[in-house]
C-alpha positions as CSV (number, residue, x, y, z in Angstrom):
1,X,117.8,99.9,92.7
2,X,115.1,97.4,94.0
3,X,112.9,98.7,96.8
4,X,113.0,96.5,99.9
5,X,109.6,95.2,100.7
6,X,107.3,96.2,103.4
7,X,104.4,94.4,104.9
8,X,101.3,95.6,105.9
9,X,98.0,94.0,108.4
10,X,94.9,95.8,108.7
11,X,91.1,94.0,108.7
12,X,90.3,97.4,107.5
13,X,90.3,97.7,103.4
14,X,90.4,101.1,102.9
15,X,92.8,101.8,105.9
16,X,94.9,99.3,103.6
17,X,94.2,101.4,100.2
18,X,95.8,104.5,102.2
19,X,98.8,103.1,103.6
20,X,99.3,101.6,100.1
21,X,99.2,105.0,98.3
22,X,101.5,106.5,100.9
23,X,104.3,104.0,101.2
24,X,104.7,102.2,97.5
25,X,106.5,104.7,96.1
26,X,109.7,103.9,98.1
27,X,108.4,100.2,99.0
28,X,107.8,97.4,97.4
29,X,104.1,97.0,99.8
30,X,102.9,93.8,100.4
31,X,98.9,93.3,102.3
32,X,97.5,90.9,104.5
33,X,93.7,91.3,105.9
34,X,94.3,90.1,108.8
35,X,97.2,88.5,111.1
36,X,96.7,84.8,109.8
37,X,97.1,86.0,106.6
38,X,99.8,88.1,107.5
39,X,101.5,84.6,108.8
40,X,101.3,82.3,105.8
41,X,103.1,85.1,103.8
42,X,105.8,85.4,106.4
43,X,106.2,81.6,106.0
44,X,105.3,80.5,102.6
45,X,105.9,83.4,100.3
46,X,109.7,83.3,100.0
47,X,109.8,86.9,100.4
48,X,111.9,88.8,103.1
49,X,110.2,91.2,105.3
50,X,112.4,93.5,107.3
51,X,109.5,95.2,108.4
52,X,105.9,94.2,109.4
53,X,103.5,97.6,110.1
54,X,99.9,96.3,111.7
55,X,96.8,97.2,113.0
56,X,95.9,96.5,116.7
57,X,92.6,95.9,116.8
58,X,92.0,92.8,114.4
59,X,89.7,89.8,115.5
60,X,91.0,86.7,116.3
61,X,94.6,87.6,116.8
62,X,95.4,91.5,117.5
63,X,98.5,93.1,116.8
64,X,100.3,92.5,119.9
65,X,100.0,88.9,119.8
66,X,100.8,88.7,115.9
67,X,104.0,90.5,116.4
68,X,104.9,88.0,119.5
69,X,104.2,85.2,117.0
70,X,106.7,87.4,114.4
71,X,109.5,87.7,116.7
72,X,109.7,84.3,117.7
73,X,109.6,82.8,114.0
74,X,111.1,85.6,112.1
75,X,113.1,87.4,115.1
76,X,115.0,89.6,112.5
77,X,111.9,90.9,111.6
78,X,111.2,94.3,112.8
79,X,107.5,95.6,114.0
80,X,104.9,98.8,113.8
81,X,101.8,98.8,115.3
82,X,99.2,101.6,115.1
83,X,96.3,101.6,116.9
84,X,92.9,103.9,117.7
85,X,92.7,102.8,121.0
86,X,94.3,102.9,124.5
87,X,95.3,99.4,125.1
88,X,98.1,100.3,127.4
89,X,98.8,96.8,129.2
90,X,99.3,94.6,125.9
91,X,101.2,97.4,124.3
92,X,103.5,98.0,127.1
93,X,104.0,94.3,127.4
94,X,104.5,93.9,123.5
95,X,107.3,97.1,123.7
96,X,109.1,95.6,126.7
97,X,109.5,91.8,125.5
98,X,110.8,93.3,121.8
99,X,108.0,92.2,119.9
100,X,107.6,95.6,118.3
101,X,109.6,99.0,117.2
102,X,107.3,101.7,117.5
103,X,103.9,102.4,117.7
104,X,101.1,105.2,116.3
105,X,97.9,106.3,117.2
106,X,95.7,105.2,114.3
107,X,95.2,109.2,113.7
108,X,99.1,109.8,112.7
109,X,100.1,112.1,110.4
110,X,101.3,110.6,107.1
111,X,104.8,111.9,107.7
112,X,105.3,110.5,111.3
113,X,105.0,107.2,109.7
114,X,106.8,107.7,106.6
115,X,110.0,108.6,108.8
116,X,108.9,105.4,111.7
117,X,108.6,102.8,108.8
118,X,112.1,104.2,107.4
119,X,114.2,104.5,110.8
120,X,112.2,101.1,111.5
121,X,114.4,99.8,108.1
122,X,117.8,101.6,109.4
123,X,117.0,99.8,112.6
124,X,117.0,96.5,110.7
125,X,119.6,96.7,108.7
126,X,122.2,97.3,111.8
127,X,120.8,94.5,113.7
128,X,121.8,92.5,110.3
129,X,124.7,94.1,110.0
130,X,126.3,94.1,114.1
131,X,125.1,90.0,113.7
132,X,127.5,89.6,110.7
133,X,130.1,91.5,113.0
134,X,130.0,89.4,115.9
135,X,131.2,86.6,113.5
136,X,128.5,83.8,114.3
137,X,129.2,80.7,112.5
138,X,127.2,79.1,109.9
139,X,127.5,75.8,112.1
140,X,126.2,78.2,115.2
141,X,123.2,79.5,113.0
142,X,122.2,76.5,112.2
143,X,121.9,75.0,116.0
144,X,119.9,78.4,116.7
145,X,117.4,77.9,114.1
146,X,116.9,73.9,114.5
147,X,116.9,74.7,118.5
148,X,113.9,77.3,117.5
149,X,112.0,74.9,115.3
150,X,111.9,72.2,117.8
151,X,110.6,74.1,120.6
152,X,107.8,75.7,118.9
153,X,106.8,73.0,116.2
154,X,107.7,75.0,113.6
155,X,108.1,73.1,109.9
156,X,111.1,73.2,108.3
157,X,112.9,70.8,105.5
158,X,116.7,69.8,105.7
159,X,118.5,69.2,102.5
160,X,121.8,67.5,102.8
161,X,124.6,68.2,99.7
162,X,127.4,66.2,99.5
163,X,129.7,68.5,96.9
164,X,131.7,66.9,94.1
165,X,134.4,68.7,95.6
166,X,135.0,71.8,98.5
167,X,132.1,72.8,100.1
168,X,130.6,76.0,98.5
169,X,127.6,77.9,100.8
170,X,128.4,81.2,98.8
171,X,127.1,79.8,95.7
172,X,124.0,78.2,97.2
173,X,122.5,81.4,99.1
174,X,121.4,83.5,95.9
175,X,118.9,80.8,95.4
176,X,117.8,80.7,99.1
177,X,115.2,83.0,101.1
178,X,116.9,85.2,103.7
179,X,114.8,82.5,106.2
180,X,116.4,80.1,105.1
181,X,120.2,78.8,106.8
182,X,122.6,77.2,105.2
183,X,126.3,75.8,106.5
184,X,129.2,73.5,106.4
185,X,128.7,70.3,108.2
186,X,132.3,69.4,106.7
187,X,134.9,69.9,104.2
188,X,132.6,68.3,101.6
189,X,129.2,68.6,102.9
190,X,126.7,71.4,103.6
191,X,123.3,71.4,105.3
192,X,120.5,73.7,104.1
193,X,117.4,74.4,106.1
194,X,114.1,75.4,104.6
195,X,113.0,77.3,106.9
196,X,108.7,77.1,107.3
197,X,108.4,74.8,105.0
198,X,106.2,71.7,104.3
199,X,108.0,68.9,103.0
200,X,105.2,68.7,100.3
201,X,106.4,72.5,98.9
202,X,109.9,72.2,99.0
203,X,110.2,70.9,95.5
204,X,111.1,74.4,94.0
205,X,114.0,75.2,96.4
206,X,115.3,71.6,95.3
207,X,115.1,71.8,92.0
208,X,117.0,75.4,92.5
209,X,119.8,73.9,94.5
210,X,119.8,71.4,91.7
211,X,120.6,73.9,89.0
212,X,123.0,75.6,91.2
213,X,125.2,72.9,91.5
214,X,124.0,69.9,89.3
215,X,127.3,67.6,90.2
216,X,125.9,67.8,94.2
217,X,124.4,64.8,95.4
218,X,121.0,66.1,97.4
219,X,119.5,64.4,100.2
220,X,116.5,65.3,102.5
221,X,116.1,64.8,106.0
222,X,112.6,64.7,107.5
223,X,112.4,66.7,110.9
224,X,112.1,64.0,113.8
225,X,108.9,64.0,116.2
226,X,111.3,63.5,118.7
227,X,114.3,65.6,118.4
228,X,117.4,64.8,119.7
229,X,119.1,65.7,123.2
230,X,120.4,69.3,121.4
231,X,121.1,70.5,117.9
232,X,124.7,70.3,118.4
233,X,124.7,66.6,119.0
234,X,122.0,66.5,115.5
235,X,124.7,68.4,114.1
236,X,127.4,66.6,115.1
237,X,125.4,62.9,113.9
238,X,125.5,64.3,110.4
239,X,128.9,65.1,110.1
240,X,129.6,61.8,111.1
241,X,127.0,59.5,109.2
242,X,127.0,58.6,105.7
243,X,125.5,60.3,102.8
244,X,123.3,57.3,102.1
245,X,122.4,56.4,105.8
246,X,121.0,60.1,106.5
247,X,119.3,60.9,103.1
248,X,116.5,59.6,101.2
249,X,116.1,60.2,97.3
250,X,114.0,63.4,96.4
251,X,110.4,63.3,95.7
């Protein structure tokens, strides 16, 4: 059974070394240094992390603010900070706007985290799970995430598919990140977005979608500076143009 993977921030190396030894046995246990580092994984790696655990006290950007950054980009993403001081105001303020799960004093007791980091996982997983049950649609997920890109600049890459035939998401998303978003514009086309991604890097999920369906005709669309009125009505353009008008040849 493949251990789900776990991320962990802390400036300190050896604090690191320790969490390492205590959670890798059940864990697949990613490290970041610090909460920039921390960041590019999030959004270049490719790797899905249900669960971020962090240091406070970090320079340049301290716990609090790096899971505030987390929940707006990756607002699946669940949060555990641990910290050696009493920073009360910026931790109550983190714990009230949902930024994080829990939180230790930096003098826990192995076992207290052990069981935080794997209610912290249960936690997760039924977010996913009551999400799946209130029956969003793919078209739905798609405004959402193009909605969240715009306001906060974020990078992204659309890639148009025009099928050969019925329109097929379930094939596409073993070869997508669980960042990524991918639905039916119409009965013969899909959009997939590449979510935190340079348009530069998006060769390899291209040449995946490729393989996964190598009678698809794939397009990309390069975000806008100026995005339209509302995703819905971007949304809505797509279905509506064609193929050719809205696509440009791969790099």
């Amino acid at each position: 059974m493949k251990k789900p993977n776990l991320l962990l921030v802390d400036d300190d190396a050896s604090m690191l070394a320790s969490l390492l030894d205590l959670l890798e046995e059940d864990y697949t246990v990613y490290t970041a240094e610090n909460g920039e580092r921390a960041l590019d994984l999030l959004r270049t790696s490719g790797v899905d992390f249900p669960v971020v655990v962090s240091d406070q006290s970090m320079p340049r950007l301290p716990g609090h603010e790096l899971f505030r950054i987390i929940h707006t980009e990756f607002p699946d993403t669940v949060g555990i900070l641990f910290t050696g001081f009493p920073e009360v105001e910026s931790l109550i303020q983190a714990v009230n706007e949902g930024h994080i799960y829990g939180c230790l004093r930096k003098d826990f007791k192995a076992q207290d985290l052990v069981q935080l980091v794997n209610r912290a996982y249960s936690w997760q997983e039924s977010l996913r799970s009551l999400k799946a049950q209130a029956g969003v649609g793919a078209t739905e997920l798609l405004e959402q995430e193009l909605q969240r890109a715009w306001r906060y600049g974020l990078e992204y890459v659309g890639v148009l598919i025009d099928w050969s035939g019925p329109a097929s998401t379930e094939q596409l998303k073993p070869r997508l990140r669980k960042t990524d978003v991918v639905g039916n514009l119409n009965e013969s086309r899909s959009l997939v977005l590449l979510t935190h991604t340079p348009l530069e890097k998006a060769r390899p999920a291209l040449e995946r979608l490729l393989a996964t369906c190598p009678e698809c005709q794939l397009g990309i669309l390069k975000p806008s500076n100026e995005p339209p009125n509302s995703a819905e009505a971007y949304l809505l353009s797509l279905s509506q143009e064609t193929f050719q008008e809205v696509t440009q040849p791969l790099p």
